[in-house]
mmCIF file as gemmi writes it, N, C-alpha and C atoms, coordinates in Angstrom:
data_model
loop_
_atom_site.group_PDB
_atom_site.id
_atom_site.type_symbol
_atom_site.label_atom_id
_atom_site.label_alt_id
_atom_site.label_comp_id
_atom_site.label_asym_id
_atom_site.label_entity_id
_atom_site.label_seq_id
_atom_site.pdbx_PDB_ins_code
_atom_site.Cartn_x
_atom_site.Cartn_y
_atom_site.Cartn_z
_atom_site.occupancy
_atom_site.B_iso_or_equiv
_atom_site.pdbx_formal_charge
_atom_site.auth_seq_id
_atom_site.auth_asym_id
_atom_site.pdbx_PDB_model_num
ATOM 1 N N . UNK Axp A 1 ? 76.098 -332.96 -36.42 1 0 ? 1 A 1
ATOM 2 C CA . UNK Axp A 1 ? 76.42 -332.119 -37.55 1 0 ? 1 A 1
ATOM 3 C C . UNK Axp A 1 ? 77.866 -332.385 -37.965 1 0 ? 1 A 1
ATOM 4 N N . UNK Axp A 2 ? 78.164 -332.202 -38.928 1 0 ? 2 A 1
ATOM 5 C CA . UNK Axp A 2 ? 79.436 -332.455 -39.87 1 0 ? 2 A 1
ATOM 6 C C . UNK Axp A 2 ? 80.185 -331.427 -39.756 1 0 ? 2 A 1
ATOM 7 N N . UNK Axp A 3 ? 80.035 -330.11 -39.769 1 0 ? 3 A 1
ATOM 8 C CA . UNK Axp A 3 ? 81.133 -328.774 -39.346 1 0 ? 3 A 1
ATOM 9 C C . UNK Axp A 3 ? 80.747 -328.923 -38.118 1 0 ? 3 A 1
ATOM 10 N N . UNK Axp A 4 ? 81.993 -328.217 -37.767 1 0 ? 4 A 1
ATOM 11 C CA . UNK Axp A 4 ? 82.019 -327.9 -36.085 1 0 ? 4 A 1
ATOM 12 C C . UNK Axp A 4 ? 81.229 -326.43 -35.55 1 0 ? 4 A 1
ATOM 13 N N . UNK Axp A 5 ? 81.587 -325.619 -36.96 1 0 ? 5 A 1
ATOM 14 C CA . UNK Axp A 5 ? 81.015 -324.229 -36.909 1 0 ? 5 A 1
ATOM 15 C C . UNK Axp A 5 ? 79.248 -324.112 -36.742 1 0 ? 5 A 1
ATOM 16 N N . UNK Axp A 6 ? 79.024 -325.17 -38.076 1 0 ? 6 A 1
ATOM 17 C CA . UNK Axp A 6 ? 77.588 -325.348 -37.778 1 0 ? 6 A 1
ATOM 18 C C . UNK Axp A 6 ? 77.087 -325.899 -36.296 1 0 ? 6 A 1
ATOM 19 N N . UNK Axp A 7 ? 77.391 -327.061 -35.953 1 0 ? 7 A 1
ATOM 20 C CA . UNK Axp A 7 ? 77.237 -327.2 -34.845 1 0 ? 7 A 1
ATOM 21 C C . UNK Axp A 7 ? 77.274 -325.998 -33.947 1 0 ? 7 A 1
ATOM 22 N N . UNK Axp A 8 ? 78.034 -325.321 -33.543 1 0 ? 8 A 1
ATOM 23 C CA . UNK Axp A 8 ? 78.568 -324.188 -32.714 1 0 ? 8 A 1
ATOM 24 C C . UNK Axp A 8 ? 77.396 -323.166 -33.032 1 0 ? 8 A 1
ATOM 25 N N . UNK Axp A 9 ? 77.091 -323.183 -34.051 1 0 ? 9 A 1
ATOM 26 C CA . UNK Axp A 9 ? 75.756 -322.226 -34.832 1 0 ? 9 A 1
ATOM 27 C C . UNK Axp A 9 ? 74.638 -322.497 -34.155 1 0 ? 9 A 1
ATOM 28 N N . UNK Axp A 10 ? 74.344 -324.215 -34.543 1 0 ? 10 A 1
ATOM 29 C CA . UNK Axp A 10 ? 73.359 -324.441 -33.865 1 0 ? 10 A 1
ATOM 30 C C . UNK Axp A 10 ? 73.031 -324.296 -32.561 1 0 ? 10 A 1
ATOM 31 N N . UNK Axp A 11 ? 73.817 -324.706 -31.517 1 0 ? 11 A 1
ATOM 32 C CA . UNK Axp A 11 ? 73.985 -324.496 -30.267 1 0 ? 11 A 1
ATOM 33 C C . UNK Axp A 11 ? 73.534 -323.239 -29.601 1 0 ? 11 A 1
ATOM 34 N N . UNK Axp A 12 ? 74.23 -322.64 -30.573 1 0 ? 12 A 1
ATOM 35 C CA . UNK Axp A 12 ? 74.138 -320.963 -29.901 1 0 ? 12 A 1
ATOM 36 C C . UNK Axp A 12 ? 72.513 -320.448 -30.086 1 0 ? 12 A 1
ATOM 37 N N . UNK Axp A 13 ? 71.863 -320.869 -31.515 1 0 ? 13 A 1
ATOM 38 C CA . UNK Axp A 13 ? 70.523 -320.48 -32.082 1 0 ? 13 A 1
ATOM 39 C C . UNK Axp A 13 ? 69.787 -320.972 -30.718 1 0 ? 13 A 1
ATOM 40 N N . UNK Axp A 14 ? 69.94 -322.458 -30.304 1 0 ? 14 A 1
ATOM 41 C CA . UNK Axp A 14 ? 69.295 -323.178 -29.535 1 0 ? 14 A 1
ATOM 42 C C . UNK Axp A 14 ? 69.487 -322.623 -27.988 1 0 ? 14 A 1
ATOM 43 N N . UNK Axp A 15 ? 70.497 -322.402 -27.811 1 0 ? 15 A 1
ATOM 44 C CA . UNK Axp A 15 ? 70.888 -321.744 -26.536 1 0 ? 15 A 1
ATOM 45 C C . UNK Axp A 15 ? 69.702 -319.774 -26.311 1 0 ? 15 A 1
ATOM 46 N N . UNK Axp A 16 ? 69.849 -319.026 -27.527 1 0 ? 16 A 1
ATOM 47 C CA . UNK Axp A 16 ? 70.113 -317.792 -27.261 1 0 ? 16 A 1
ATOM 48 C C . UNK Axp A 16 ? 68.185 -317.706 -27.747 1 0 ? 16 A 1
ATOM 49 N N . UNK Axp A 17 ? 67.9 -317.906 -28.645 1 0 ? 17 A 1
ATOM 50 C CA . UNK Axp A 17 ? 66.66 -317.731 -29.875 1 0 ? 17 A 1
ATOM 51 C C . UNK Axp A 17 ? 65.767 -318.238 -28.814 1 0 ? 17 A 1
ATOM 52 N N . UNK Axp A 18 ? 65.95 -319.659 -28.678 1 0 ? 18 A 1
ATOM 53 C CA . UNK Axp A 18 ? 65.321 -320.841 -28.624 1 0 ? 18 A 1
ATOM 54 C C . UNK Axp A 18 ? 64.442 -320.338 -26.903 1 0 ? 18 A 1
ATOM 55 N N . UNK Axp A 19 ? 65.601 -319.976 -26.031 1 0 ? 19 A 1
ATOM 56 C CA . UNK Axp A 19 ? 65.305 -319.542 -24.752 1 0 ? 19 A 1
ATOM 57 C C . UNK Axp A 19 ? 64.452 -318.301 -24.658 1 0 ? 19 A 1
ATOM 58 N N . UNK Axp A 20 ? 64.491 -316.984 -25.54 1 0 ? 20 A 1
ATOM 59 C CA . UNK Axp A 20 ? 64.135 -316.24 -25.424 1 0 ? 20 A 1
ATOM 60 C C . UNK Axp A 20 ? 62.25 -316.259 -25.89 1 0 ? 20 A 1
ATOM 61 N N . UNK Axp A 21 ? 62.624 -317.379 -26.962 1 0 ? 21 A 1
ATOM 62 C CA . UNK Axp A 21 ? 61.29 -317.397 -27.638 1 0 ? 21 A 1
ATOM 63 C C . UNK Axp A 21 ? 60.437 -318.649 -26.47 1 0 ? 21 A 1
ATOM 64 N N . UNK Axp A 22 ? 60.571 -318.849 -25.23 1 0 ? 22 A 1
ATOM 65 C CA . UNK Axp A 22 ? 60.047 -319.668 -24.29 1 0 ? 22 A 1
ATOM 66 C C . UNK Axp A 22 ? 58.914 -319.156 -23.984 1 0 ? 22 A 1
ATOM 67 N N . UNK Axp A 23 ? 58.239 -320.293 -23.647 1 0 ? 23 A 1
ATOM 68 C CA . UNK Axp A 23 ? 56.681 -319.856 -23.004 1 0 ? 23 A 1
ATOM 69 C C . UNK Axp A 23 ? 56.209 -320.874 -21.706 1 0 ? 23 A 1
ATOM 70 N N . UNK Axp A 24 ? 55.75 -320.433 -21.112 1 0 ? 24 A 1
ATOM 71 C CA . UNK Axp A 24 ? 55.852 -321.229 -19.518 1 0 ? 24 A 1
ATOM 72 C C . UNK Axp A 24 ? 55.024 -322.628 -19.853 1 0 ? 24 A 1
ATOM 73 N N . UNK Axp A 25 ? 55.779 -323.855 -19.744 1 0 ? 25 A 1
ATOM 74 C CA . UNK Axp A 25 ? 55.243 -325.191 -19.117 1 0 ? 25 A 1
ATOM 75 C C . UNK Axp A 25 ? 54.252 -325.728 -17.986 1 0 ? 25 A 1
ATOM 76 N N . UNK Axp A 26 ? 54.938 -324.833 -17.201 1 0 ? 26 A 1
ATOM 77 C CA . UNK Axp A 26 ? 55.056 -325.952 -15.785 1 0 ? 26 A 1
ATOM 78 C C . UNK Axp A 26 ? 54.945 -324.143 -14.161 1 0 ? 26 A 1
ATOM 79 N N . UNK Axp A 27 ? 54.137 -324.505 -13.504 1 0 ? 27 A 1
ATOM 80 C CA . UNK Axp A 27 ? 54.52 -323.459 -12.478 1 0 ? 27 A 1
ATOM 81 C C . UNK Axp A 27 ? 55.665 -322.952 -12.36 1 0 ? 27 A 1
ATOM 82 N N . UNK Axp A 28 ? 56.251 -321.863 -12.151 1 0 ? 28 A 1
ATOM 83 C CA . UNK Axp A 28 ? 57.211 -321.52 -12.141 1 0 ? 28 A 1
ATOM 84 C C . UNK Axp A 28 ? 58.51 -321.101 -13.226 1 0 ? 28 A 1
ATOM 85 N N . UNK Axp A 29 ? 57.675 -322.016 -14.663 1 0 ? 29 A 1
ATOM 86 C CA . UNK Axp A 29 ? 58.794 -321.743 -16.039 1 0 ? 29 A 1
ATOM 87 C C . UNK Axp A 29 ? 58.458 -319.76 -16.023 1 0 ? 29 A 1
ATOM 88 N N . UNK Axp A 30 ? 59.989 -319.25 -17.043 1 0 ? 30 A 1
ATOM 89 C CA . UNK Axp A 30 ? 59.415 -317.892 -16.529 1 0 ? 30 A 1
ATOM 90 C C . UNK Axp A 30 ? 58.706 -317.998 -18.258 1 0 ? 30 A 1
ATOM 91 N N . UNK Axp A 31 ? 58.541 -316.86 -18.763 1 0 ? 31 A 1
ATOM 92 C CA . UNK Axp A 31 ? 58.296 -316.439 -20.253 1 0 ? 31 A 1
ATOM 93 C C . UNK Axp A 31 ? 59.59 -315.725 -20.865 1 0 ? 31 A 1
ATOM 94 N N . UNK Axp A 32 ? 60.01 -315.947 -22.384 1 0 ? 32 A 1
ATOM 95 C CA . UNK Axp A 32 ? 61.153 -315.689 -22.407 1 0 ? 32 A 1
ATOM 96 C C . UNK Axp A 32 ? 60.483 -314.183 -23.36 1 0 ? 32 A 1
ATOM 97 N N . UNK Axp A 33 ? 61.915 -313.17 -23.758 1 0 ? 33 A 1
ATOM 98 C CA . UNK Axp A 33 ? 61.823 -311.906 -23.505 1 0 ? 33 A 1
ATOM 99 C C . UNK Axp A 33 ? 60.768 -311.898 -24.916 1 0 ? 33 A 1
ATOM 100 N N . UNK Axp A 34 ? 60.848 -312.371 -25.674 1 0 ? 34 A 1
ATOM 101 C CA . UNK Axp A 34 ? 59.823 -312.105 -27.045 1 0 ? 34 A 1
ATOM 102 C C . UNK Axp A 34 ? 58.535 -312.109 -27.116 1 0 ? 34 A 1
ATOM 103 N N . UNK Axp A 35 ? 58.442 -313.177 -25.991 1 0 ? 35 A 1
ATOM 104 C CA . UNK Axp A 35 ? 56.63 -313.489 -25.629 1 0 ? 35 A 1
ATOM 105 C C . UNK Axp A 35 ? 56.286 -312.245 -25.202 1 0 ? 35 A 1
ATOM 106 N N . UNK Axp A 36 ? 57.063 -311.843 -24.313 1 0 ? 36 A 1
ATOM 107 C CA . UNK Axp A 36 ? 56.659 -310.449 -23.243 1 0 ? 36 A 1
ATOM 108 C C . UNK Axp A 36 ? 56.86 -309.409 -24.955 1 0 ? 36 A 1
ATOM 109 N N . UNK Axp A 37 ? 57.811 -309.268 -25.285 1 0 ? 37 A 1
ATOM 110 C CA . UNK Axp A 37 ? 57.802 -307.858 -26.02 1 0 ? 37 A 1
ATOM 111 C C . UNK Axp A 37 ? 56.599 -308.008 -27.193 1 0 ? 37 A 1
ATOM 112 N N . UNK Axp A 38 ? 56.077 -309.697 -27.82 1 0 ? 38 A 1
ATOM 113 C CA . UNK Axp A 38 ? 55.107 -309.289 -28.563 1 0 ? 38 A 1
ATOM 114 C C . UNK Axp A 38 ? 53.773 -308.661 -28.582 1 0 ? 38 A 1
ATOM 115 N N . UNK Axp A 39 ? 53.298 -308.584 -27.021 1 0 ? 39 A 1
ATOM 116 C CA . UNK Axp A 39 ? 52.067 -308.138 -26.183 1 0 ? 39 A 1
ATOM 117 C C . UNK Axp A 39 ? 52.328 -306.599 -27.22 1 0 ? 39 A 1
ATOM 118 N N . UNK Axp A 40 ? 53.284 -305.879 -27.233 1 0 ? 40 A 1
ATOM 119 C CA . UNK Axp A 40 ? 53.724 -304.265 -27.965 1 0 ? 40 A 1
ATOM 120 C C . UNK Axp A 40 ? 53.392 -304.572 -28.98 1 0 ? 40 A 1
ATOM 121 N N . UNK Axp A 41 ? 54.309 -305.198 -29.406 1 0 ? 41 A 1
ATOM 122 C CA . UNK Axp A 41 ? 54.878 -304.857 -31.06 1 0 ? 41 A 1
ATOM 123 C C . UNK Axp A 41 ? 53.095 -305.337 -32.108 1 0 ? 41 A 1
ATOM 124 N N . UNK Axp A 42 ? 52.461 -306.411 -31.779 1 0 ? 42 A 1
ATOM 125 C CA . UNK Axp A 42 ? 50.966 -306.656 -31.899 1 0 ? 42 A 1
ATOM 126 C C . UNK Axp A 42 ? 50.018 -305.284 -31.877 1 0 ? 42 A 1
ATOM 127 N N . UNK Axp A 43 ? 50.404 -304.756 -30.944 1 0 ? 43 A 1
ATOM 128 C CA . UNK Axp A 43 ? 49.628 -303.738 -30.354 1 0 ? 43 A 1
ATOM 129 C C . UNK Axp A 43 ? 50.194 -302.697 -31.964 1 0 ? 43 A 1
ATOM 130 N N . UNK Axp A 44 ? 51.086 -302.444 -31.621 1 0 ? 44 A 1
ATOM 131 C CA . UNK Axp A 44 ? 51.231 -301.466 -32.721 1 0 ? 44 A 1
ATOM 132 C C . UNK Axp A 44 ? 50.984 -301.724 -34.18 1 0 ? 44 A 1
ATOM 133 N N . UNK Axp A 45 ? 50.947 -303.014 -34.546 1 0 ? 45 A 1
ATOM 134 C CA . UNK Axp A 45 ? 50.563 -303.607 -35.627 1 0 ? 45 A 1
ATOM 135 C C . UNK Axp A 45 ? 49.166 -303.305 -36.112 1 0 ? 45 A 1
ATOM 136 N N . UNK Axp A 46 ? 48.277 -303.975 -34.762 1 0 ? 46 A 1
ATOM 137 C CA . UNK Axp A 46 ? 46.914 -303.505 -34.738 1 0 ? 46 A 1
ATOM 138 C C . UNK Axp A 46 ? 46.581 -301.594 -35.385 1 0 ? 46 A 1
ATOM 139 N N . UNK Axp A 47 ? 47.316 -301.193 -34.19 1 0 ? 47 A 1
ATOM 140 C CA . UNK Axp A 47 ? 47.143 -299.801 -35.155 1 0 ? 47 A 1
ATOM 141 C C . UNK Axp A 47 ? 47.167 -299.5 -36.575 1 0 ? 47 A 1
ATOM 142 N N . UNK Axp A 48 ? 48.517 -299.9 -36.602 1 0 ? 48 A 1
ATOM 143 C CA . UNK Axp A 48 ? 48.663 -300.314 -38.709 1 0 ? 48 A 1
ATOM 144 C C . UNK Axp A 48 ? 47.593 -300.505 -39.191 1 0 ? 48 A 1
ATOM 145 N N . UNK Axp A 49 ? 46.891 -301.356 -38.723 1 0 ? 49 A 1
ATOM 146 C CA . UNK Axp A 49 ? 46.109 -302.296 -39.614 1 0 ? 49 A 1
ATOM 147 C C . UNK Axp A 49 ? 44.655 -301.389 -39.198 1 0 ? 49 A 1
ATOM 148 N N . UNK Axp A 50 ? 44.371 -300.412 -38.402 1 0 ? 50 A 1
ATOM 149 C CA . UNK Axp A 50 ? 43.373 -299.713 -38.468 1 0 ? 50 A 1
ATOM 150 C C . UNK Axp A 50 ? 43.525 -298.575 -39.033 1 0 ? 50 A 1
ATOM 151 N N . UNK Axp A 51 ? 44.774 -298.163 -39.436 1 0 ? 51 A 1
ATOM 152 C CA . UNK Axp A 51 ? 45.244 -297.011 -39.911 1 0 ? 51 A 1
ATOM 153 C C . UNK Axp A 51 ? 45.051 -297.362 -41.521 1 0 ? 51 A 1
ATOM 154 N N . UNK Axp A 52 ? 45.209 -298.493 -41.865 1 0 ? 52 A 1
ATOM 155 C CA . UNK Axp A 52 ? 44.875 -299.015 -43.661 1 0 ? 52 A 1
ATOM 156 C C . UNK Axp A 52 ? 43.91 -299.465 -43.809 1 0 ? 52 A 1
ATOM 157 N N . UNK Axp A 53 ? 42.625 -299.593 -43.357 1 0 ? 53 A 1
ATOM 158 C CA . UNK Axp A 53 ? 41.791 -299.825 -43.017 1 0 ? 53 A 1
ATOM 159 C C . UNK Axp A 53 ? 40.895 -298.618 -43.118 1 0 ? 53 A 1
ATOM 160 N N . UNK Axp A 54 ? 41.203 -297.336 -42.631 1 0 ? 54 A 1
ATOM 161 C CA . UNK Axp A 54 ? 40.933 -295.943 -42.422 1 0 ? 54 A 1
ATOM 162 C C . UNK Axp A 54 ? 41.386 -295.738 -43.712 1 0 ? 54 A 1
ATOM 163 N N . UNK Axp A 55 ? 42.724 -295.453 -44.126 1 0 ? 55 A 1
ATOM 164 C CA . UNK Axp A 55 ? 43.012 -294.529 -45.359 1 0 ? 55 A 1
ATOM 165 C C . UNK Axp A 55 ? 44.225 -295.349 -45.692 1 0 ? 55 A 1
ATOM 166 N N . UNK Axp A 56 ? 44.272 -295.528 -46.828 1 0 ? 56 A 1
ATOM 167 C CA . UNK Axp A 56 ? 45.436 -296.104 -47.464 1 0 ? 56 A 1
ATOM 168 C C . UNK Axp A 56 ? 46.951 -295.326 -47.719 1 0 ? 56 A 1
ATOM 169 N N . UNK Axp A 57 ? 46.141 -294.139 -48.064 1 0 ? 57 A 1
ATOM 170 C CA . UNK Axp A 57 ? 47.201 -293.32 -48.768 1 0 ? 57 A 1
ATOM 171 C C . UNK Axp A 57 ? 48.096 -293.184 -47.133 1 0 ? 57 A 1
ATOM 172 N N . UNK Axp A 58 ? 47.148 -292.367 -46.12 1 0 ? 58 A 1
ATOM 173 C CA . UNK Axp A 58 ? 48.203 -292.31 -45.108 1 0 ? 58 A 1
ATOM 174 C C . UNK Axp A 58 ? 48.982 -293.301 -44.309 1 0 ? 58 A 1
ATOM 175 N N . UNK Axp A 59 ? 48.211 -294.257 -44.459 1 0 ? 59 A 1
ATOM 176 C CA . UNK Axp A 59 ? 48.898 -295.476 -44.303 1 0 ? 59 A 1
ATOM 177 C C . UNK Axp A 59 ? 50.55 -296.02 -44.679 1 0 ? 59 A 1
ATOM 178 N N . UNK Axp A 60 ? 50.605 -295.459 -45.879 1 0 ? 60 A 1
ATOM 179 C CA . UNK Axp A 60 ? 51.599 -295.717 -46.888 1 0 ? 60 A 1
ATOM 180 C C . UNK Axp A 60 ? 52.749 -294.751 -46.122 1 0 ? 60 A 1
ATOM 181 N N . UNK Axp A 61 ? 51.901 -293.425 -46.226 1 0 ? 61 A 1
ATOM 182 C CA . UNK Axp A 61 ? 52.913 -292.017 -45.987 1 0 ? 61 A 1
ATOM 183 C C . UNK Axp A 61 ? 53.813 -292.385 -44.753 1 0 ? 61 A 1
ATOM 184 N N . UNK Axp A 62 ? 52.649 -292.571 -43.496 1 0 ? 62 A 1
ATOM 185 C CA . UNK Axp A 62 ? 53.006 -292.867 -42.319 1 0 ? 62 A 1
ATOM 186 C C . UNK Axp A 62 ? 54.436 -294.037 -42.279 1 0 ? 62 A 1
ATOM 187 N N . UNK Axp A 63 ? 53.915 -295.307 -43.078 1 0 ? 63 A 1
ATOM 188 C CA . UNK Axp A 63 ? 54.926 -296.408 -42.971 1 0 ? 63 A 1
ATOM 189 C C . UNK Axp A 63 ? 56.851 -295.77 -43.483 1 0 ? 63 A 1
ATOM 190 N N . UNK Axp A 64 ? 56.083 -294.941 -44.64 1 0 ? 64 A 1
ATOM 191 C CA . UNK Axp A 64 ? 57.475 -294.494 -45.405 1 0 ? 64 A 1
ATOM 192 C C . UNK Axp A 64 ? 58.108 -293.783 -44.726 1 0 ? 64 A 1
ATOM 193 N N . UNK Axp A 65 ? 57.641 -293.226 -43.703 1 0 ? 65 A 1
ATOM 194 C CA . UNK Axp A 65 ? 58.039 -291.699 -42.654 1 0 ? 65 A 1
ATOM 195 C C . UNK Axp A 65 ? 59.034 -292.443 -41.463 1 0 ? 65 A 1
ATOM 196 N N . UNK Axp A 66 ? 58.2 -293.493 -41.215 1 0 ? 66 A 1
ATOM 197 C CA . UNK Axp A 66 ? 58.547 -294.681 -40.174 1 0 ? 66 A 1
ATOM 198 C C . UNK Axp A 66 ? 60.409 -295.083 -40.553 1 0 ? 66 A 1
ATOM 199 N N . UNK Axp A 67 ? 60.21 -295.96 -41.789 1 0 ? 67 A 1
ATOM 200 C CA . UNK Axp A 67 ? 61.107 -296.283 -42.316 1 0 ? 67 A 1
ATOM 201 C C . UNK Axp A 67 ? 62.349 -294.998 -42.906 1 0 ? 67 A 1
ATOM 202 N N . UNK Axp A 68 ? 61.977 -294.157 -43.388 1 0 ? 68 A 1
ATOM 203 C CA . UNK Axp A 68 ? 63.066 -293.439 -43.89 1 0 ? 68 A 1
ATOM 204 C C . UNK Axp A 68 ? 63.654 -292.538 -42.034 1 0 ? 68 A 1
ATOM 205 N N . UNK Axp A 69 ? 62.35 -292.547 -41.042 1 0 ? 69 A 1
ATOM 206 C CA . UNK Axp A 69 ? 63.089 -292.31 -39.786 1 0 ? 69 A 1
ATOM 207 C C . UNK Axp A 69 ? 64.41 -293.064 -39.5 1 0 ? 69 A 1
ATOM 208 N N . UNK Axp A 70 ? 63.853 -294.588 -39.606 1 0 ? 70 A 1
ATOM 209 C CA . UNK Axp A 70 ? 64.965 -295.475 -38.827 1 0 ? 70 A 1
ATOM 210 C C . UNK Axp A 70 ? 66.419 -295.558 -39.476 1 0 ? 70 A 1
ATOM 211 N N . UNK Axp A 71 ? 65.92 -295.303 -41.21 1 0 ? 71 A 1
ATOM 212 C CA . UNK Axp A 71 ? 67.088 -295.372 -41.807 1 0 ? 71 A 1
ATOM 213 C C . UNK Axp A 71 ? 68.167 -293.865 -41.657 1 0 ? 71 A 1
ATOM 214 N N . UNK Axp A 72 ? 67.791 -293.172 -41.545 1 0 ? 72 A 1
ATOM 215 C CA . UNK Axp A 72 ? 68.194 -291.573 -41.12 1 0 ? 72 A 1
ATOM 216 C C . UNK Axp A 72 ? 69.003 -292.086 -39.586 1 0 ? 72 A 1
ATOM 217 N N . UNK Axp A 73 ? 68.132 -292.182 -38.877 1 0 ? 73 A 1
ATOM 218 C CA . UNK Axp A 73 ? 68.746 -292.582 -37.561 1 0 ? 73 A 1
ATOM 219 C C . UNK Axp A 73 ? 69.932 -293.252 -37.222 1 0 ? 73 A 1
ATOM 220 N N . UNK Axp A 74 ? 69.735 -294.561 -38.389 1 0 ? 74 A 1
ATOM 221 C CA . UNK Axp A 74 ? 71.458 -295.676 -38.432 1 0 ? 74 A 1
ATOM 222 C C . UNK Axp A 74 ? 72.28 -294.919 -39.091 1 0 ? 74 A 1
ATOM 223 N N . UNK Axp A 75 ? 71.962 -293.866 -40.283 1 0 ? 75 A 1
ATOM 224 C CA . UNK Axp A 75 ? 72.916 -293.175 -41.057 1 0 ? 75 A 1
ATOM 225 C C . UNK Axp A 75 ? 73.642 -292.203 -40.098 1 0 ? 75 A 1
ATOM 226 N N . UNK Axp A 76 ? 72.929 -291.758 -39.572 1 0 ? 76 A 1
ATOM 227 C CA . UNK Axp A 76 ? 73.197 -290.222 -38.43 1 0 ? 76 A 1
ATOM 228 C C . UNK Axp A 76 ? 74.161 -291.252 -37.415 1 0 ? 76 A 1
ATOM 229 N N . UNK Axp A 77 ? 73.944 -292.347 -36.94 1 0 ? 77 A 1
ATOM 230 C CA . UNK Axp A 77 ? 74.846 -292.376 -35.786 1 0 ? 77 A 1
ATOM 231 C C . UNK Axp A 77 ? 76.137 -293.318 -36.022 1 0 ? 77 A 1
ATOM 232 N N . UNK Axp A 78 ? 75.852 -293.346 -37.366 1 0 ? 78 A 1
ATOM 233 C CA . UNK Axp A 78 ? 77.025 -294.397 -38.119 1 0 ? 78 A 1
ATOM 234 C C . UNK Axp A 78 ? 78.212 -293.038 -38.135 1 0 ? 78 A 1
């Protein structure tokens, strides 16, 4: 790479991303932390997707409730 920064960018993506998003090779490779946390985050998706599936409207309500939670939450502890 031509910047040093980019380089340094890259490195780090490759170092930090790259490791976490691992999935076992070989006996003994471990699984890196994303593989493990997507087993959840799927799971809850699935729900979503039976919840819009079921009813739209609450679907919507639910998501907006979701979202204006999290945003309340960063506001409140900002």
């Amino acid at each position: 790479m031509y910047f040093r920064w980019a380089a340094a960018l890259n490195r780090m993506f490759s170092n930090v991303v790259m490791r976490a998003a691992s999935s076992p090779n070989e006996e003994g490779d471990r699984t890196g932390f994303l593989n493990r946390a997507f087993k959840y985050v799927y799971a809850i998706r699935r729900v979503g997707k039976h919840l819009k599936a079921w009813h739209r409207p609450t679907y919507y309500a639910v998501k907006w409730v979701l979202f204006g939670s999290i945003f309340a939450g960063i506001a409140f502890a900002i």
